[in-house]
N, C-alpha and C positions, 0 to 999 in steps of 0.2 A: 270494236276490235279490228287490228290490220294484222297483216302480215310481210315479210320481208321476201322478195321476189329476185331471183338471179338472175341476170339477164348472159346465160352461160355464152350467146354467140361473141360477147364484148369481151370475154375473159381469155388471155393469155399468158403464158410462159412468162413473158414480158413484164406481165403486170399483176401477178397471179400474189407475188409475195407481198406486194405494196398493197393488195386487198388485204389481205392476211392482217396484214400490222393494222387495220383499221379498228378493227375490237381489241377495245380493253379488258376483254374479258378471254381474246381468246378463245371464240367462240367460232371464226370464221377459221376453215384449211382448204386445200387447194391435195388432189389425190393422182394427180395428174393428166388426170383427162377433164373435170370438173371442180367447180366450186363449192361448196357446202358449209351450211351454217350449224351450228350444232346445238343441243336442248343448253346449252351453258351462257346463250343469249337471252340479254338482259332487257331485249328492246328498248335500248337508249337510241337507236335510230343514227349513231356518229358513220356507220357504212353510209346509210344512203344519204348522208347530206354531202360524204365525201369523196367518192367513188362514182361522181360525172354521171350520174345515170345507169350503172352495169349493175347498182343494188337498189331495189327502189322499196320504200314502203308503199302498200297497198291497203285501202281498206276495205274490207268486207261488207259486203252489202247484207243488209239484217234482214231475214226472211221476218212479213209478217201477216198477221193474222186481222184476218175481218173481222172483230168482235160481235159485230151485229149476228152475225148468221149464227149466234151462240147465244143459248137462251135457259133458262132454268138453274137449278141446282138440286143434285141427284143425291138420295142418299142411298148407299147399296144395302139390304136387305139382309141380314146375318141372320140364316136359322138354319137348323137341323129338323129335320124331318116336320118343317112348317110350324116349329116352334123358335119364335123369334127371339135372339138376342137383344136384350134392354138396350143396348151400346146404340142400338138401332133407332130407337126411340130417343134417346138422347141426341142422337145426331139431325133426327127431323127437327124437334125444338131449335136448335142450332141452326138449321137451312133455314127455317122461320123466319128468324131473328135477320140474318145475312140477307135473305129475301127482301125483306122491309126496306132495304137501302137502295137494292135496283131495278123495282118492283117486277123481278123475276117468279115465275112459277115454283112448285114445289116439288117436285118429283121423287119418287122412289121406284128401284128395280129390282124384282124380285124374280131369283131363277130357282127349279126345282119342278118336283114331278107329284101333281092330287094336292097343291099350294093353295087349291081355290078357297078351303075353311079359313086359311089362317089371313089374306090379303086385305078383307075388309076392314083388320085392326088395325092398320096405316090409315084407313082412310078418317081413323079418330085421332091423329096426331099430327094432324097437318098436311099429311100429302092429298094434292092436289090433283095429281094423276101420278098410278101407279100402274108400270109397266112390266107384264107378268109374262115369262117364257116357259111354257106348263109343256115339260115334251120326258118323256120314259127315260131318256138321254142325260137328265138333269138331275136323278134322283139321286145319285149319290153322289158328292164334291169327286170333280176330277177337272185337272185346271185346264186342261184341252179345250171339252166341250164348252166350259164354264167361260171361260178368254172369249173362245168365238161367242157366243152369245149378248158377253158384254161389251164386247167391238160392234157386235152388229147394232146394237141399241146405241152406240155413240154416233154410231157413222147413219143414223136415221134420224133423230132425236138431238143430235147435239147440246147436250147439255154446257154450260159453260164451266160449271165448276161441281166435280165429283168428290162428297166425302164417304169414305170408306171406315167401320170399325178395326180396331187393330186389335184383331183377335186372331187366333192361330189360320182361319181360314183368310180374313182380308189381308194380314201381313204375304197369305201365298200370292191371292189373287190381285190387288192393286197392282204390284210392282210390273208385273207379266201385263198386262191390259195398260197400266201405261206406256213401255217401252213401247207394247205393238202401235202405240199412237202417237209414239215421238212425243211425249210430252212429261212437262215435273211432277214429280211427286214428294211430296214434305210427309215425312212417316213422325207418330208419335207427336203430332200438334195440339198445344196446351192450351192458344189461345187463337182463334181465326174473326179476322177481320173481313170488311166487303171497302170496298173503296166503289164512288159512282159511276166509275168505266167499269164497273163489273171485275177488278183487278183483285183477287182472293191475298188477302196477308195474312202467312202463315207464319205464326210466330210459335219458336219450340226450342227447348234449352238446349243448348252443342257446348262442347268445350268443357263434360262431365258437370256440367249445370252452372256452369261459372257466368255464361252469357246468353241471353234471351235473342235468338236469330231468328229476325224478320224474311222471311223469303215470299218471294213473288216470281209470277211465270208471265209478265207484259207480253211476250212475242208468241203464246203457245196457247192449244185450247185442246182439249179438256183441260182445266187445272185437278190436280189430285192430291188427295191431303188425306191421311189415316190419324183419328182420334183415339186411344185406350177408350174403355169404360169408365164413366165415375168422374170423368173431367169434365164434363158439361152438365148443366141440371135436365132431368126428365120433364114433361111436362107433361100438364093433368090433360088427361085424356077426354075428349067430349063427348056427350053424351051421346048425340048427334052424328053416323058417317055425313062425311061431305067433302066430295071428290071424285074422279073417275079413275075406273078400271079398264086397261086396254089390253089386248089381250095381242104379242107379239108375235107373228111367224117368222120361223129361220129354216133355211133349206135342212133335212134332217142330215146330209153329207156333209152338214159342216159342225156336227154334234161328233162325230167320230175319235175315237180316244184310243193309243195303245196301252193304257192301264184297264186292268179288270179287274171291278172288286169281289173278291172270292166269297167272302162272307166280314160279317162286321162287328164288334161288339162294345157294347157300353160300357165306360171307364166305371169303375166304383167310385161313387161320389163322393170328396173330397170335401176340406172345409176349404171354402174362398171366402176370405179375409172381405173381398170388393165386396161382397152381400152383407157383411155384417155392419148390425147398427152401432155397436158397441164394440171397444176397442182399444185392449191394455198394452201399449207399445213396449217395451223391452230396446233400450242402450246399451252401450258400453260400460255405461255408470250403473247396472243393474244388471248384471250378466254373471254376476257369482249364481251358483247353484242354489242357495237357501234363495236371491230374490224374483227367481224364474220361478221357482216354486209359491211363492206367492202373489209373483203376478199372474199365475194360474188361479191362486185360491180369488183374487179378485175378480177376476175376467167371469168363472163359475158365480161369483155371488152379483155380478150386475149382470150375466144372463149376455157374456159376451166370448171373444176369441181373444188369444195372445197373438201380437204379432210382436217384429224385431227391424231395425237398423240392420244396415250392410255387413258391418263386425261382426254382427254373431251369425250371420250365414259363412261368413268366411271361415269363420270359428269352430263349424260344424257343430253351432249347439243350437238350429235350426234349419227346416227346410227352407228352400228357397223362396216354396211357396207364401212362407209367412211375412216374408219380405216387402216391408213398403219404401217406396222410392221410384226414381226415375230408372231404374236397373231390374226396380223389383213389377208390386203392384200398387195402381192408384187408389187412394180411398176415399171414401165420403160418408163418413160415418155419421149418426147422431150426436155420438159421444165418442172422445178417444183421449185417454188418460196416457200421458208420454212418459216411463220414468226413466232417469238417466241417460235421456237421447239429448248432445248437445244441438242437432236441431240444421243439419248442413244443409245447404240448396236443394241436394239432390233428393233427402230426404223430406222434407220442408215443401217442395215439389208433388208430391205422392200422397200427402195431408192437411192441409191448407183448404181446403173446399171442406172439409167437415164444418157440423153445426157447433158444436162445440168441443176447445179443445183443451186442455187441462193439464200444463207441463210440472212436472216435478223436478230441479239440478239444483246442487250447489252452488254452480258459478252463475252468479246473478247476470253478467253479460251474455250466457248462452244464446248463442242467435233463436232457437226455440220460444224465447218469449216473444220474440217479434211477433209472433203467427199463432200465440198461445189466447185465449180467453180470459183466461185464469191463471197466473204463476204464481207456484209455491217454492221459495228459497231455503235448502235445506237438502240433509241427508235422505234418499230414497229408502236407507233401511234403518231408518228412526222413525219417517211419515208414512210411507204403507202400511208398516205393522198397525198404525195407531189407526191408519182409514182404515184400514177390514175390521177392526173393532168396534168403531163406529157404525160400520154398515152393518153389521151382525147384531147388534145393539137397537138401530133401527127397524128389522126384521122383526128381530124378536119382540118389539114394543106391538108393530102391525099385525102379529099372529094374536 
């Protein structure tokens, strides 16, 4: 990248208008003390080839980074009261894999306060050393003390490349810890690559799912990248701990927070769709009242949840919660029965990693078969009636 450089001492009265007429765009005016180029330049560069010197392009010297002195890849630690989120473990399997390519270490960071029960269960999922910040300060999320502790473990540690869960706490915490580090962050990554210089490709749908965007961070270190849940496979846990546990100090004055938390209390627990193995989707092509009603009666009889497509949250004849998609939640079901969802990117996106998938449309091109197991071509309220039949049928033969 350059930039365009005035050289104001060459600029005159004299010649102030015949700079002016140099852009075609109209870009360049003269206020009568100075020259000025305005956001309406095109950088076509016609000033400084023609303008003798009084406008120059310059180019910008790229700040860059020693790779070397950038070693590991980190995975941050998602729990509440030292009960870990899975998201967590998925993303060590993930560092694994990434590892593999530049034979970096495997590292996890874990902050919070009486964490020391819960740390040795990383040391069954592949991390290699696990770096634990165990101080009174840390018990409850607050993003003050939380920032600085995980600044200080960068700026000791330097890990090369940090992946984070993108769960209500990591959506707060990445972004805040990377800015303070001047460095990228790709939130919501679907697929993450390792290249041999250690270069992280973060690839994640933009453009409402239309186009798959590769990003990478060449000139910056940490790299930072936030995965959802359910997008990466878990791996089987060993039987075996093997790894180390290091135990971090930070000055206690840099734990300091103007938030106080007064008292706290547990949500009532909710259905999450991302847990369930089973999984009776709901479209636009099944969003009358009689077929929600019996995508209930099916969901009950395989021992699973209804979820929906964008339309019918939009619709208000769902929470949002039930929502799968790139908007909504990711899933990875055992089984998931699609009916009347023609099957768009963004949705397609959010179920695609299940074991099996089972689409029901009319229109035999639904993009939904692409990504289906199974297609069934037909009316959803001709064929469901008859599968609950069948499965009721079945039941009753096994009792």
């Amino acid at each position: 990248m350059g930039k365009l450089v005035i050289n104001q001492n060459l600029v005159t009265r004299d010649n102030e208008a015949e700079l002016s007429a140099l852009c075609p765009f109209g870009a360049i005016s003269y206020d009568g003390e100075k020259l000025d180029i305005s956001s309406a330049c095109k950088m076509c560069k016609m000033c400084a080839k023609k303008s003798n010197g009084i406008i120059e392009y310059v180019e910008e010297v790229k700040a860059t980074v020693d790779k070397t002195q950038w070693n590991g890849i980190c995975v941050y630690v998602d729990h509440y009261d030292g009960k870990i989120h899975r998201v967590t473990y998925e993303l060590l399997g993930k560092a694994k894999e990434l590892a593999s390519v530049t034979k970096h270490p495997v590292y996890a960071l874990m902050l919070g306060s009486n964490i020391g029960n819960s740390v040795e269960k990383l040391l069954h999922y592949g991390a290699q050393k696990v770096f634990v910040y165990d101080y009174p300060e840390l018990k409850d999320f607050r993003i003050e003390p939380y920032t600085a502790a995980f600044c200080d473990f960068i700026e000791k540690v330097k890990p090369s490349s940090i992946l984070v869960g993108a769960t209500n706490l990591g959506r707060q915490l990445a972004p805040r810890v990377a800015a303070r580090q001047r460095a990228g962050l790709t939130a919501d990554c679907t697929v993450l690559e390792m290249k041999e210089n250690t270069d992280l490709v973060q690839i994640r749908p933009a453009f409402g799912g239309n186009i798959m965007a590769q990003i990478i961070s060449p000139d910056t270190r940490p790299q930072f990248c936030t995965a959802r849940y359910k997008v990466f496979q878990e791996p089987k846990a060993s039987k075996e701990a093997s790894g180390e546990i290091v135990n971090m100090e930070i000055a206690p004055e840099k734990l300091t927070s103007g938030i106080e938390i007064v008292s706290s209390i547990d949500k009532p627990k909710d259905i999450d769709i991302s847990e369930s193995d089973v999984i009776v989707a709901v479209g636009r092509g099944a969003m009358s009242e009689g077929m929600r009603a019996m995508a209930q009666e099916l969901a009950d009889l395989l021992g699973g949840v209804v979820a929906c497509s964008r339309p019918l949250v939009e619709g208000n004849l769902f929470d949002a919660k039930r929502q799968i998609g790139l908007s909504g939640r990711t899933v990875n079901a055992k089984f998931i029965i699609c009916l009347g969802i023609s099957g768009a990117v963004q949705f397609a996106a959010g179920m695609k990693s299940s074991e099996c998938i089972v689409a029901i449309n009319s229109d035999k091109n639904a993009p939904i078969f692409d990504v289906a197991h199974y297609q069934i071509v037909g009316d959803v309220n001709e064929i469901v009636p008859k599968l609950i039949e069948k499965i009721k049928e079945a039941q009753n033969d096994v009792q």
